[in-house]
C-alpha positions in Angstrom: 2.6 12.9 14.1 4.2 10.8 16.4 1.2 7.8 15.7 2.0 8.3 12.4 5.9 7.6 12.5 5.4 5.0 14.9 3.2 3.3 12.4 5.7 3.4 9.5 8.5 1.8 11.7 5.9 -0.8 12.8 5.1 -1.8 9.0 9.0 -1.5 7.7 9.8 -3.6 10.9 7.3 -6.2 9.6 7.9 -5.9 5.9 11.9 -6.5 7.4 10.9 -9.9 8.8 10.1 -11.1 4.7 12.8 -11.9 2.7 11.2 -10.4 -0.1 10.3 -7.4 1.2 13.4 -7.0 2.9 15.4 -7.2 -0.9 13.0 -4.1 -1.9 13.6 -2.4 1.4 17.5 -2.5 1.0 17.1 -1.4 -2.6 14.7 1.3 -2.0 17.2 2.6 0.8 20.5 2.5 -1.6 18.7 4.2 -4.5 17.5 6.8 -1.8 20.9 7.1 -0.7 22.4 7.6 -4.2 19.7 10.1 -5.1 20.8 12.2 -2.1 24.3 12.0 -3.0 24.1 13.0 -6.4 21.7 15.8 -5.2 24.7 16.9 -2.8 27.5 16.5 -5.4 25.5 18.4 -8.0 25.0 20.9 -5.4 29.0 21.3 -4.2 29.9 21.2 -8.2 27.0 24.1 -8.6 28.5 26.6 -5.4 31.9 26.0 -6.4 32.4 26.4 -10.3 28.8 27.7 -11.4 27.9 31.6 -12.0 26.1 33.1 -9.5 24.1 36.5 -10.1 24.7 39.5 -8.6 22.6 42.1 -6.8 25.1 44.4 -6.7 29.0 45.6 -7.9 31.9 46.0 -5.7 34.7 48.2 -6.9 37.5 48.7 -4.9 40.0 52.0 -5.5 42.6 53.6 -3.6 39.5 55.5 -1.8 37.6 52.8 -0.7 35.1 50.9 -2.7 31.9 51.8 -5.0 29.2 49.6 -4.2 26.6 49.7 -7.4 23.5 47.9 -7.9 22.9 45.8 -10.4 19.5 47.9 -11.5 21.9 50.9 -11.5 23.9 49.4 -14.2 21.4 47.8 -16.2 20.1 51.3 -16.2 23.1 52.7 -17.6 23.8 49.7 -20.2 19.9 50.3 -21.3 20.6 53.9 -21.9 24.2 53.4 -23.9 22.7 50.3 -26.0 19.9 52.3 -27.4 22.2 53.2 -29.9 21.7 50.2 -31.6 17.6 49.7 -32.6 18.7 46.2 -34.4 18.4 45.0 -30.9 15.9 45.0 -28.3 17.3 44.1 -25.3 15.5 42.3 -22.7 17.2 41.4 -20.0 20.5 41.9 -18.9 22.4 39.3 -16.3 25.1 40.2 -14.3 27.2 37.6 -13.0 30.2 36.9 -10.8 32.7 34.0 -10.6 35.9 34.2 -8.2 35.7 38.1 -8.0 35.7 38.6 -12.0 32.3 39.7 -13.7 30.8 38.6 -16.9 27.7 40.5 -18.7 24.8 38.8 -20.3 22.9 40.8 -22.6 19.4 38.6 -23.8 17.9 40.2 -26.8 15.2 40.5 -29.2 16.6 40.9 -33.4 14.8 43.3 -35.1 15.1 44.2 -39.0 15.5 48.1 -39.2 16.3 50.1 -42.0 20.2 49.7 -42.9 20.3 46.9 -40.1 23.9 45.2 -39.4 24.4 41.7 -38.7 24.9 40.1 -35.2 28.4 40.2 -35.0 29.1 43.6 -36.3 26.7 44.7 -33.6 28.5 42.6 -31.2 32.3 44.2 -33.0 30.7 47.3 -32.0 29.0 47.2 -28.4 31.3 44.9 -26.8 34.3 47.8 -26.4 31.3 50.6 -25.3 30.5 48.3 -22.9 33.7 48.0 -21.5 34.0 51.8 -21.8 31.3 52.7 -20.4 31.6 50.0 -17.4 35.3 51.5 -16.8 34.5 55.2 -16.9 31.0 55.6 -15.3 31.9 52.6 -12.5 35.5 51.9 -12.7 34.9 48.0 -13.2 38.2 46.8 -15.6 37.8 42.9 -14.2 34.9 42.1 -17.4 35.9 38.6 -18.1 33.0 38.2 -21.3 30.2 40.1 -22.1 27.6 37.2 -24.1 24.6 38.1 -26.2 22.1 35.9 -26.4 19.7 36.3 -29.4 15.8 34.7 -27.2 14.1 35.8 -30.6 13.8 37.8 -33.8 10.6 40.2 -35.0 9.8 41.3 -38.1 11.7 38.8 -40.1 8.6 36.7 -40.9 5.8 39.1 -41.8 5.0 37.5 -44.8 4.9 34.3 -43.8 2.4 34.8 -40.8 -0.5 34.5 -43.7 0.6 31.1 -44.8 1.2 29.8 -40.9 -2.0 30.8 -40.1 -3.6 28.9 -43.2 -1.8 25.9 -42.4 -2.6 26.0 -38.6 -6.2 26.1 -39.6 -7.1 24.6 -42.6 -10.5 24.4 -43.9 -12.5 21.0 -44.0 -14.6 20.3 -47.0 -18.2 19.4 -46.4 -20.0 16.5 -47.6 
Protein backbone atom coordinates (compact mmCIF):
# COMPACT_ATOMS: atom_id res chain seq x y z
CA UNK A 1 0.00 0.00 0.00
CA UNK A 2 2.59 2.23 0.83
CA UNK A 3 4.26 1.70 -3.05
CA UNK A 4 1.04 2.36 -4.17
CA UNK A 5 0.52 5.91 -2.38
CA UNK A 6 3.97 6.78 -3.00
CA UNK A 7 3.27 6.33 -6.67
CA UNK A 8 0.22 8.50 -6.86
CA UNK A 9 2.14 11.50 -5.17
CA UNK A 10 5.00 10.83 -7.54
CA UNK A 11 2.55 11.12 -10.79
CA UNK A 12 0.34 14.26 -9.19
CA UNK A 13 3.83 15.74 -8.32
CA UNK A 14 4.69 15.43 -12.05
CA UNK A 15 1.41 16.16 -13.58
CA UNK A 16 1.90 19.54 -10.93
CA UNK A 17 4.98 20.60 -12.90
CA UNK A 18 2.47 21.12 -16.34
CA UNK A 19 0.49 23.90 -16.50
CA UNK A 20 -2.15 22.15 -17.99
CA UNK A 21 -2.32 19.48 -15.87
CA UNK A 22 -1.96 21.60 -12.96
CA UNK A 23 -5.48 23.70 -14.14
CA UNK A 24 -7.27 20.04 -14.06
CA UNK A 25 -5.57 19.24 -10.78
CA UNK A 26 -6.86 22.40 -8.98
CA UNK A 27 -10.25 21.83 -10.47
CA UNK A 28 -10.57 18.29 -9.71
CA UNK A 29 -9.50 19.18 -5.96
CA UNK A 30 -12.26 22.16 -5.58
CA UNK A 31 -15.09 20.04 -7.12
CA UNK A 32 -13.81 17.25 -4.57
CA UNK A 33 -13.93 19.68 -1.99
CA UNK A 34 -17.45 20.97 -2.79
CA UNK A 35 -18.80 17.51 -3.19
CA UNK A 36 -17.66 16.80 0.43
CA UNK A 37 -19.18 19.80 1.73
CA UNK A 38 -22.42 19.48 0.32
CA UNK A 39 -22.21 15.77 1.51
CA UNK A 40 -21.57 17.31 5.15
CA UNK A 41 -24.26 20.08 4.94
CA UNK A 42 -26.81 17.60 3.67
CA UNK A 43 -25.83 15.42 6.38
CA UNK A 44 -26.02 18.30 9.51
CA UNK A 45 -29.51 19.53 7.64
CA UNK A 46 -30.56 15.52 7.79
CA UNK A 47 -29.59 14.97 11.86
CA UNK A 48 -30.91 18.11 12.81
CA UNK A 49 -34.48 18.74 11.21
CA UNK A 50 -35.15 15.22 9.49
CA UNK A 51 -37.44 12.29 11.11
CA UNK A 52 -35.67 9.64 12.50
CA UNK A 53 -37.34 6.15 13.20
CA UNK A 54 -37.76 4.68 16.28
CA UNK A 55 -37.04 1.33 17.79
CA UNK A 56 -38.78 1.94 20.72
CA UNK A 57 -41.30 4.52 22.88
CA UNK A 58 -40.46 6.35 25.98
CA UNK A 59 -43.32 7.45 28.18
CA UNK A 60 -42.56 9.19 31.06
CA UNK A 61 -45.42 9.35 34.18
CA UNK A 62 -45.30 10.26 37.65
CA UNK A 63 -43.98 6.49 38.15
CA UNK A 64 -41.19 6.35 36.06
CA UNK A 65 -41.22 5.73 32.40
CA UNK A 66 -42.84 2.90 30.01
CA UNK A 67 -40.39 1.90 27.58
CA UNK A 68 -42.37 0.12 24.41
CA UNK A 69 -41.11 -1.29 21.30
CA UNK A 70 -41.96 -0.24 18.29
CA UNK A 71 -43.06 -4.11 17.17
CA UNK A 72 -45.17 -3.91 20.40
CA UNK A 73 -47.16 -1.10 19.03
CA UNK A 74 -47.33 -1.98 15.60
CA UNK A 75 -48.82 -5.08 17.09
CA UNK A 76 -51.43 -3.39 18.82
CA UNK A 77 -52.24 -0.71 15.82
CA UNK A 78 -52.49 -4.09 13.54
CA UNK A 79 -54.90 -5.59 15.88
CA UNK A 80 -57.25 -2.23 16.40
CA UNK A 81 -57.09 -1.35 12.43
CA UNK A 82 -58.46 -4.58 11.44
CA UNK A 83 -61.61 -3.00 11.86
CA UNK A 84 -61.43 -1.48 8.74
CA UNK A 85 -60.94 -4.34 5.69
CA UNK A 86 -60.96 -1.19 3.04
CA UNK A 87 -57.39 -1.12 4.05
CA UNK A 88 -54.56 -3.44 4.13
CA UNK A 89 -52.00 -2.13 6.02
CA UNK A 90 -48.40 -2.81 5.29
CA UNK A 91 -46.22 -1.19 7.19
CA UNK A 92 -46.40 0.97 9.87
CA UNK A 93 -43.46 3.76 10.63
CA UNK A 94 -42.88 5.25 13.78
CA UNK A 95 -41.03 8.29 13.98
CA UNK A 96 -39.70 10.89 16.37
CA UNK A 97 -38.68 14.55 15.97
CA UNK A 98 -37.54 16.76 19.17
CA UNK A 99 -39.34 14.30 21.65
CA UNK A 100 -42.97 14.42 19.78
CA UNK A 101 -43.95 11.22 17.64
CA UNK A 102 -45.73 10.99 14.43
CA UNK A 103 -47.41 7.57 12.94
CA UNK A 104 -47.12 6.41 9.43
CA UNK A 105 -49.46 4.03 8.39
CA UNK A 106 -48.46 2.57 4.46
CA UNK A 107 -51.41 0.75 3.01
CA UNK A 108 -52.81 -1.27 0.39
CA UNK A 109 -56.88 0.02 -0.91
CA UNK A 110 -59.03 -2.58 -1.28
CA UNK A 111 -62.73 -2.45 -2.76
CA UNK A 112 -64.98 -4.41 -0.10
CA UNK A 113 -68.56 -4.61 0.01
CA UNK A 114 -70.04 -1.15 1.34
CA UNK A 115 -66.36 0.33 1.20
CA UNK A 116 -65.86 4.07 2.46
CA UNK A 117 -63.63 6.45 0.80
CA UNK A 118 -60.02 7.39 2.07
CA UNK A 119 -60.83 10.09 4.15
CA UNK A 120 -63.80 8.82 5.97
CA UNK A 121 -61.51 6.02 6.84
CA UNK A 122 -58.93 8.35 7.81
CA UNK A 123 -62.18 10.75 9.90
CA UNK A 124 -62.54 7.48 11.52
CA UNK A 125 -59.08 5.81 12.58
CA UNK A 126 -57.20 8.88 13.20
CA UNK A 127 -59.02 9.46 16.86
CA UNK A 128 -58.81 5.33 17.69
CA UNK A 129 -55.42 5.77 17.12
CA UNK A 130 -54.93 8.40 19.43
CA UNK A 131 -57.19 6.37 21.86
CA UNK A 132 -55.82 3.59 21.69
CA UNK A 133 -52.06 5.00 21.79
CA UNK A 134 -53.21 7.08 25.07
CA UNK A 135 -55.01 4.28 26.97
CA UNK A 136 -52.99 1.04 26.19
CA UNK A 137 -49.41 3.20 26.38
CA UNK A 138 -50.09 6.57 27.74
CA UNK A 139 -48.43 8.36 24.65
CA UNK A 140 -50.63 12.03 24.31
CA UNK A 141 -47.44 13.80 22.42
CA UNK A 142 -48.87 12.35 18.57
CA UNK A 143 -48.03 15.23 16.48
CA UNK A 144 -49.73 13.45 12.91
CA UNK A 145 -50.59 10.18 12.19
CA UNK A 146 -50.10 10.08 7.87
CA UNK A 147 -51.56 7.38 5.59
CA UNK A 148 -50.01 6.66 2.77
CA UNK A 149 -51.98 4.81 0.04
CA UNK A 150 -48.42 2.34 -1.83
CA UNK A 151 -51.37 0.72 -3.99
CA UNK A 152 -54.93 -0.32 -4.62
CA UNK A 153 -56.27 -4.19 -5.48
CA UNK A 154 -59.22 -5.14 -6.93
CA UNK A 155 -60.06 -1.89 -8.61
CA UNK A 156 -58.96 -3.08 -12.06
CA UNK A 157 -60.23 -6.63 -12.50
CA UNK A 158 -61.63 -5.98 -15.67
CA UNK A 159 -59.17 -4.27 -17.15
CA UNK A 160 -56.34 -6.93 -16.52
CA UNK A 161 -57.88 -8.78 -19.86
CA UNK A 162 -57.32 -5.78 -22.03
CA UNK A 163 -53.50 -4.97 -20.41
CA UNK A 164 -52.61 -8.26 -21.04
CA UNK A 165 -53.79 -8.03 -24.83
CA UNK A 166 -52.04 -4.92 -25.31
CA UNK A 167 -48.81 -6.07 -23.59
CA UNK A 168 -48.74 -8.85 -26.01
CA UNK A 169 -50.24 -8.43 -29.18
CA UNK A 170 -50.36 -10.85 -31.80
CA UNK A 171 -48.22 -10.49 -35.03
CA UNK A 172 -49.77 -11.44 -38.30
CA UNK A 173 -47.98 -13.85 -40.48
CA UNK A 174 -47.00 -13.50 -44.01
Amino acid sequence: MREFMDKVVTLCCEMWKVEFYRGALLATGCFAAVLILYWIIKLVIFLKFGKHRCSNISVDNEYGSIISSCDTVTAVLRSELKNFPELNIRRILIFRKRGVYSIELRCIYAKVENFRGIPELFALMEPLIREHMKSIFGMEDIAKIDIRIVGSDDFDDGNDAVGAAVASPEVPRA
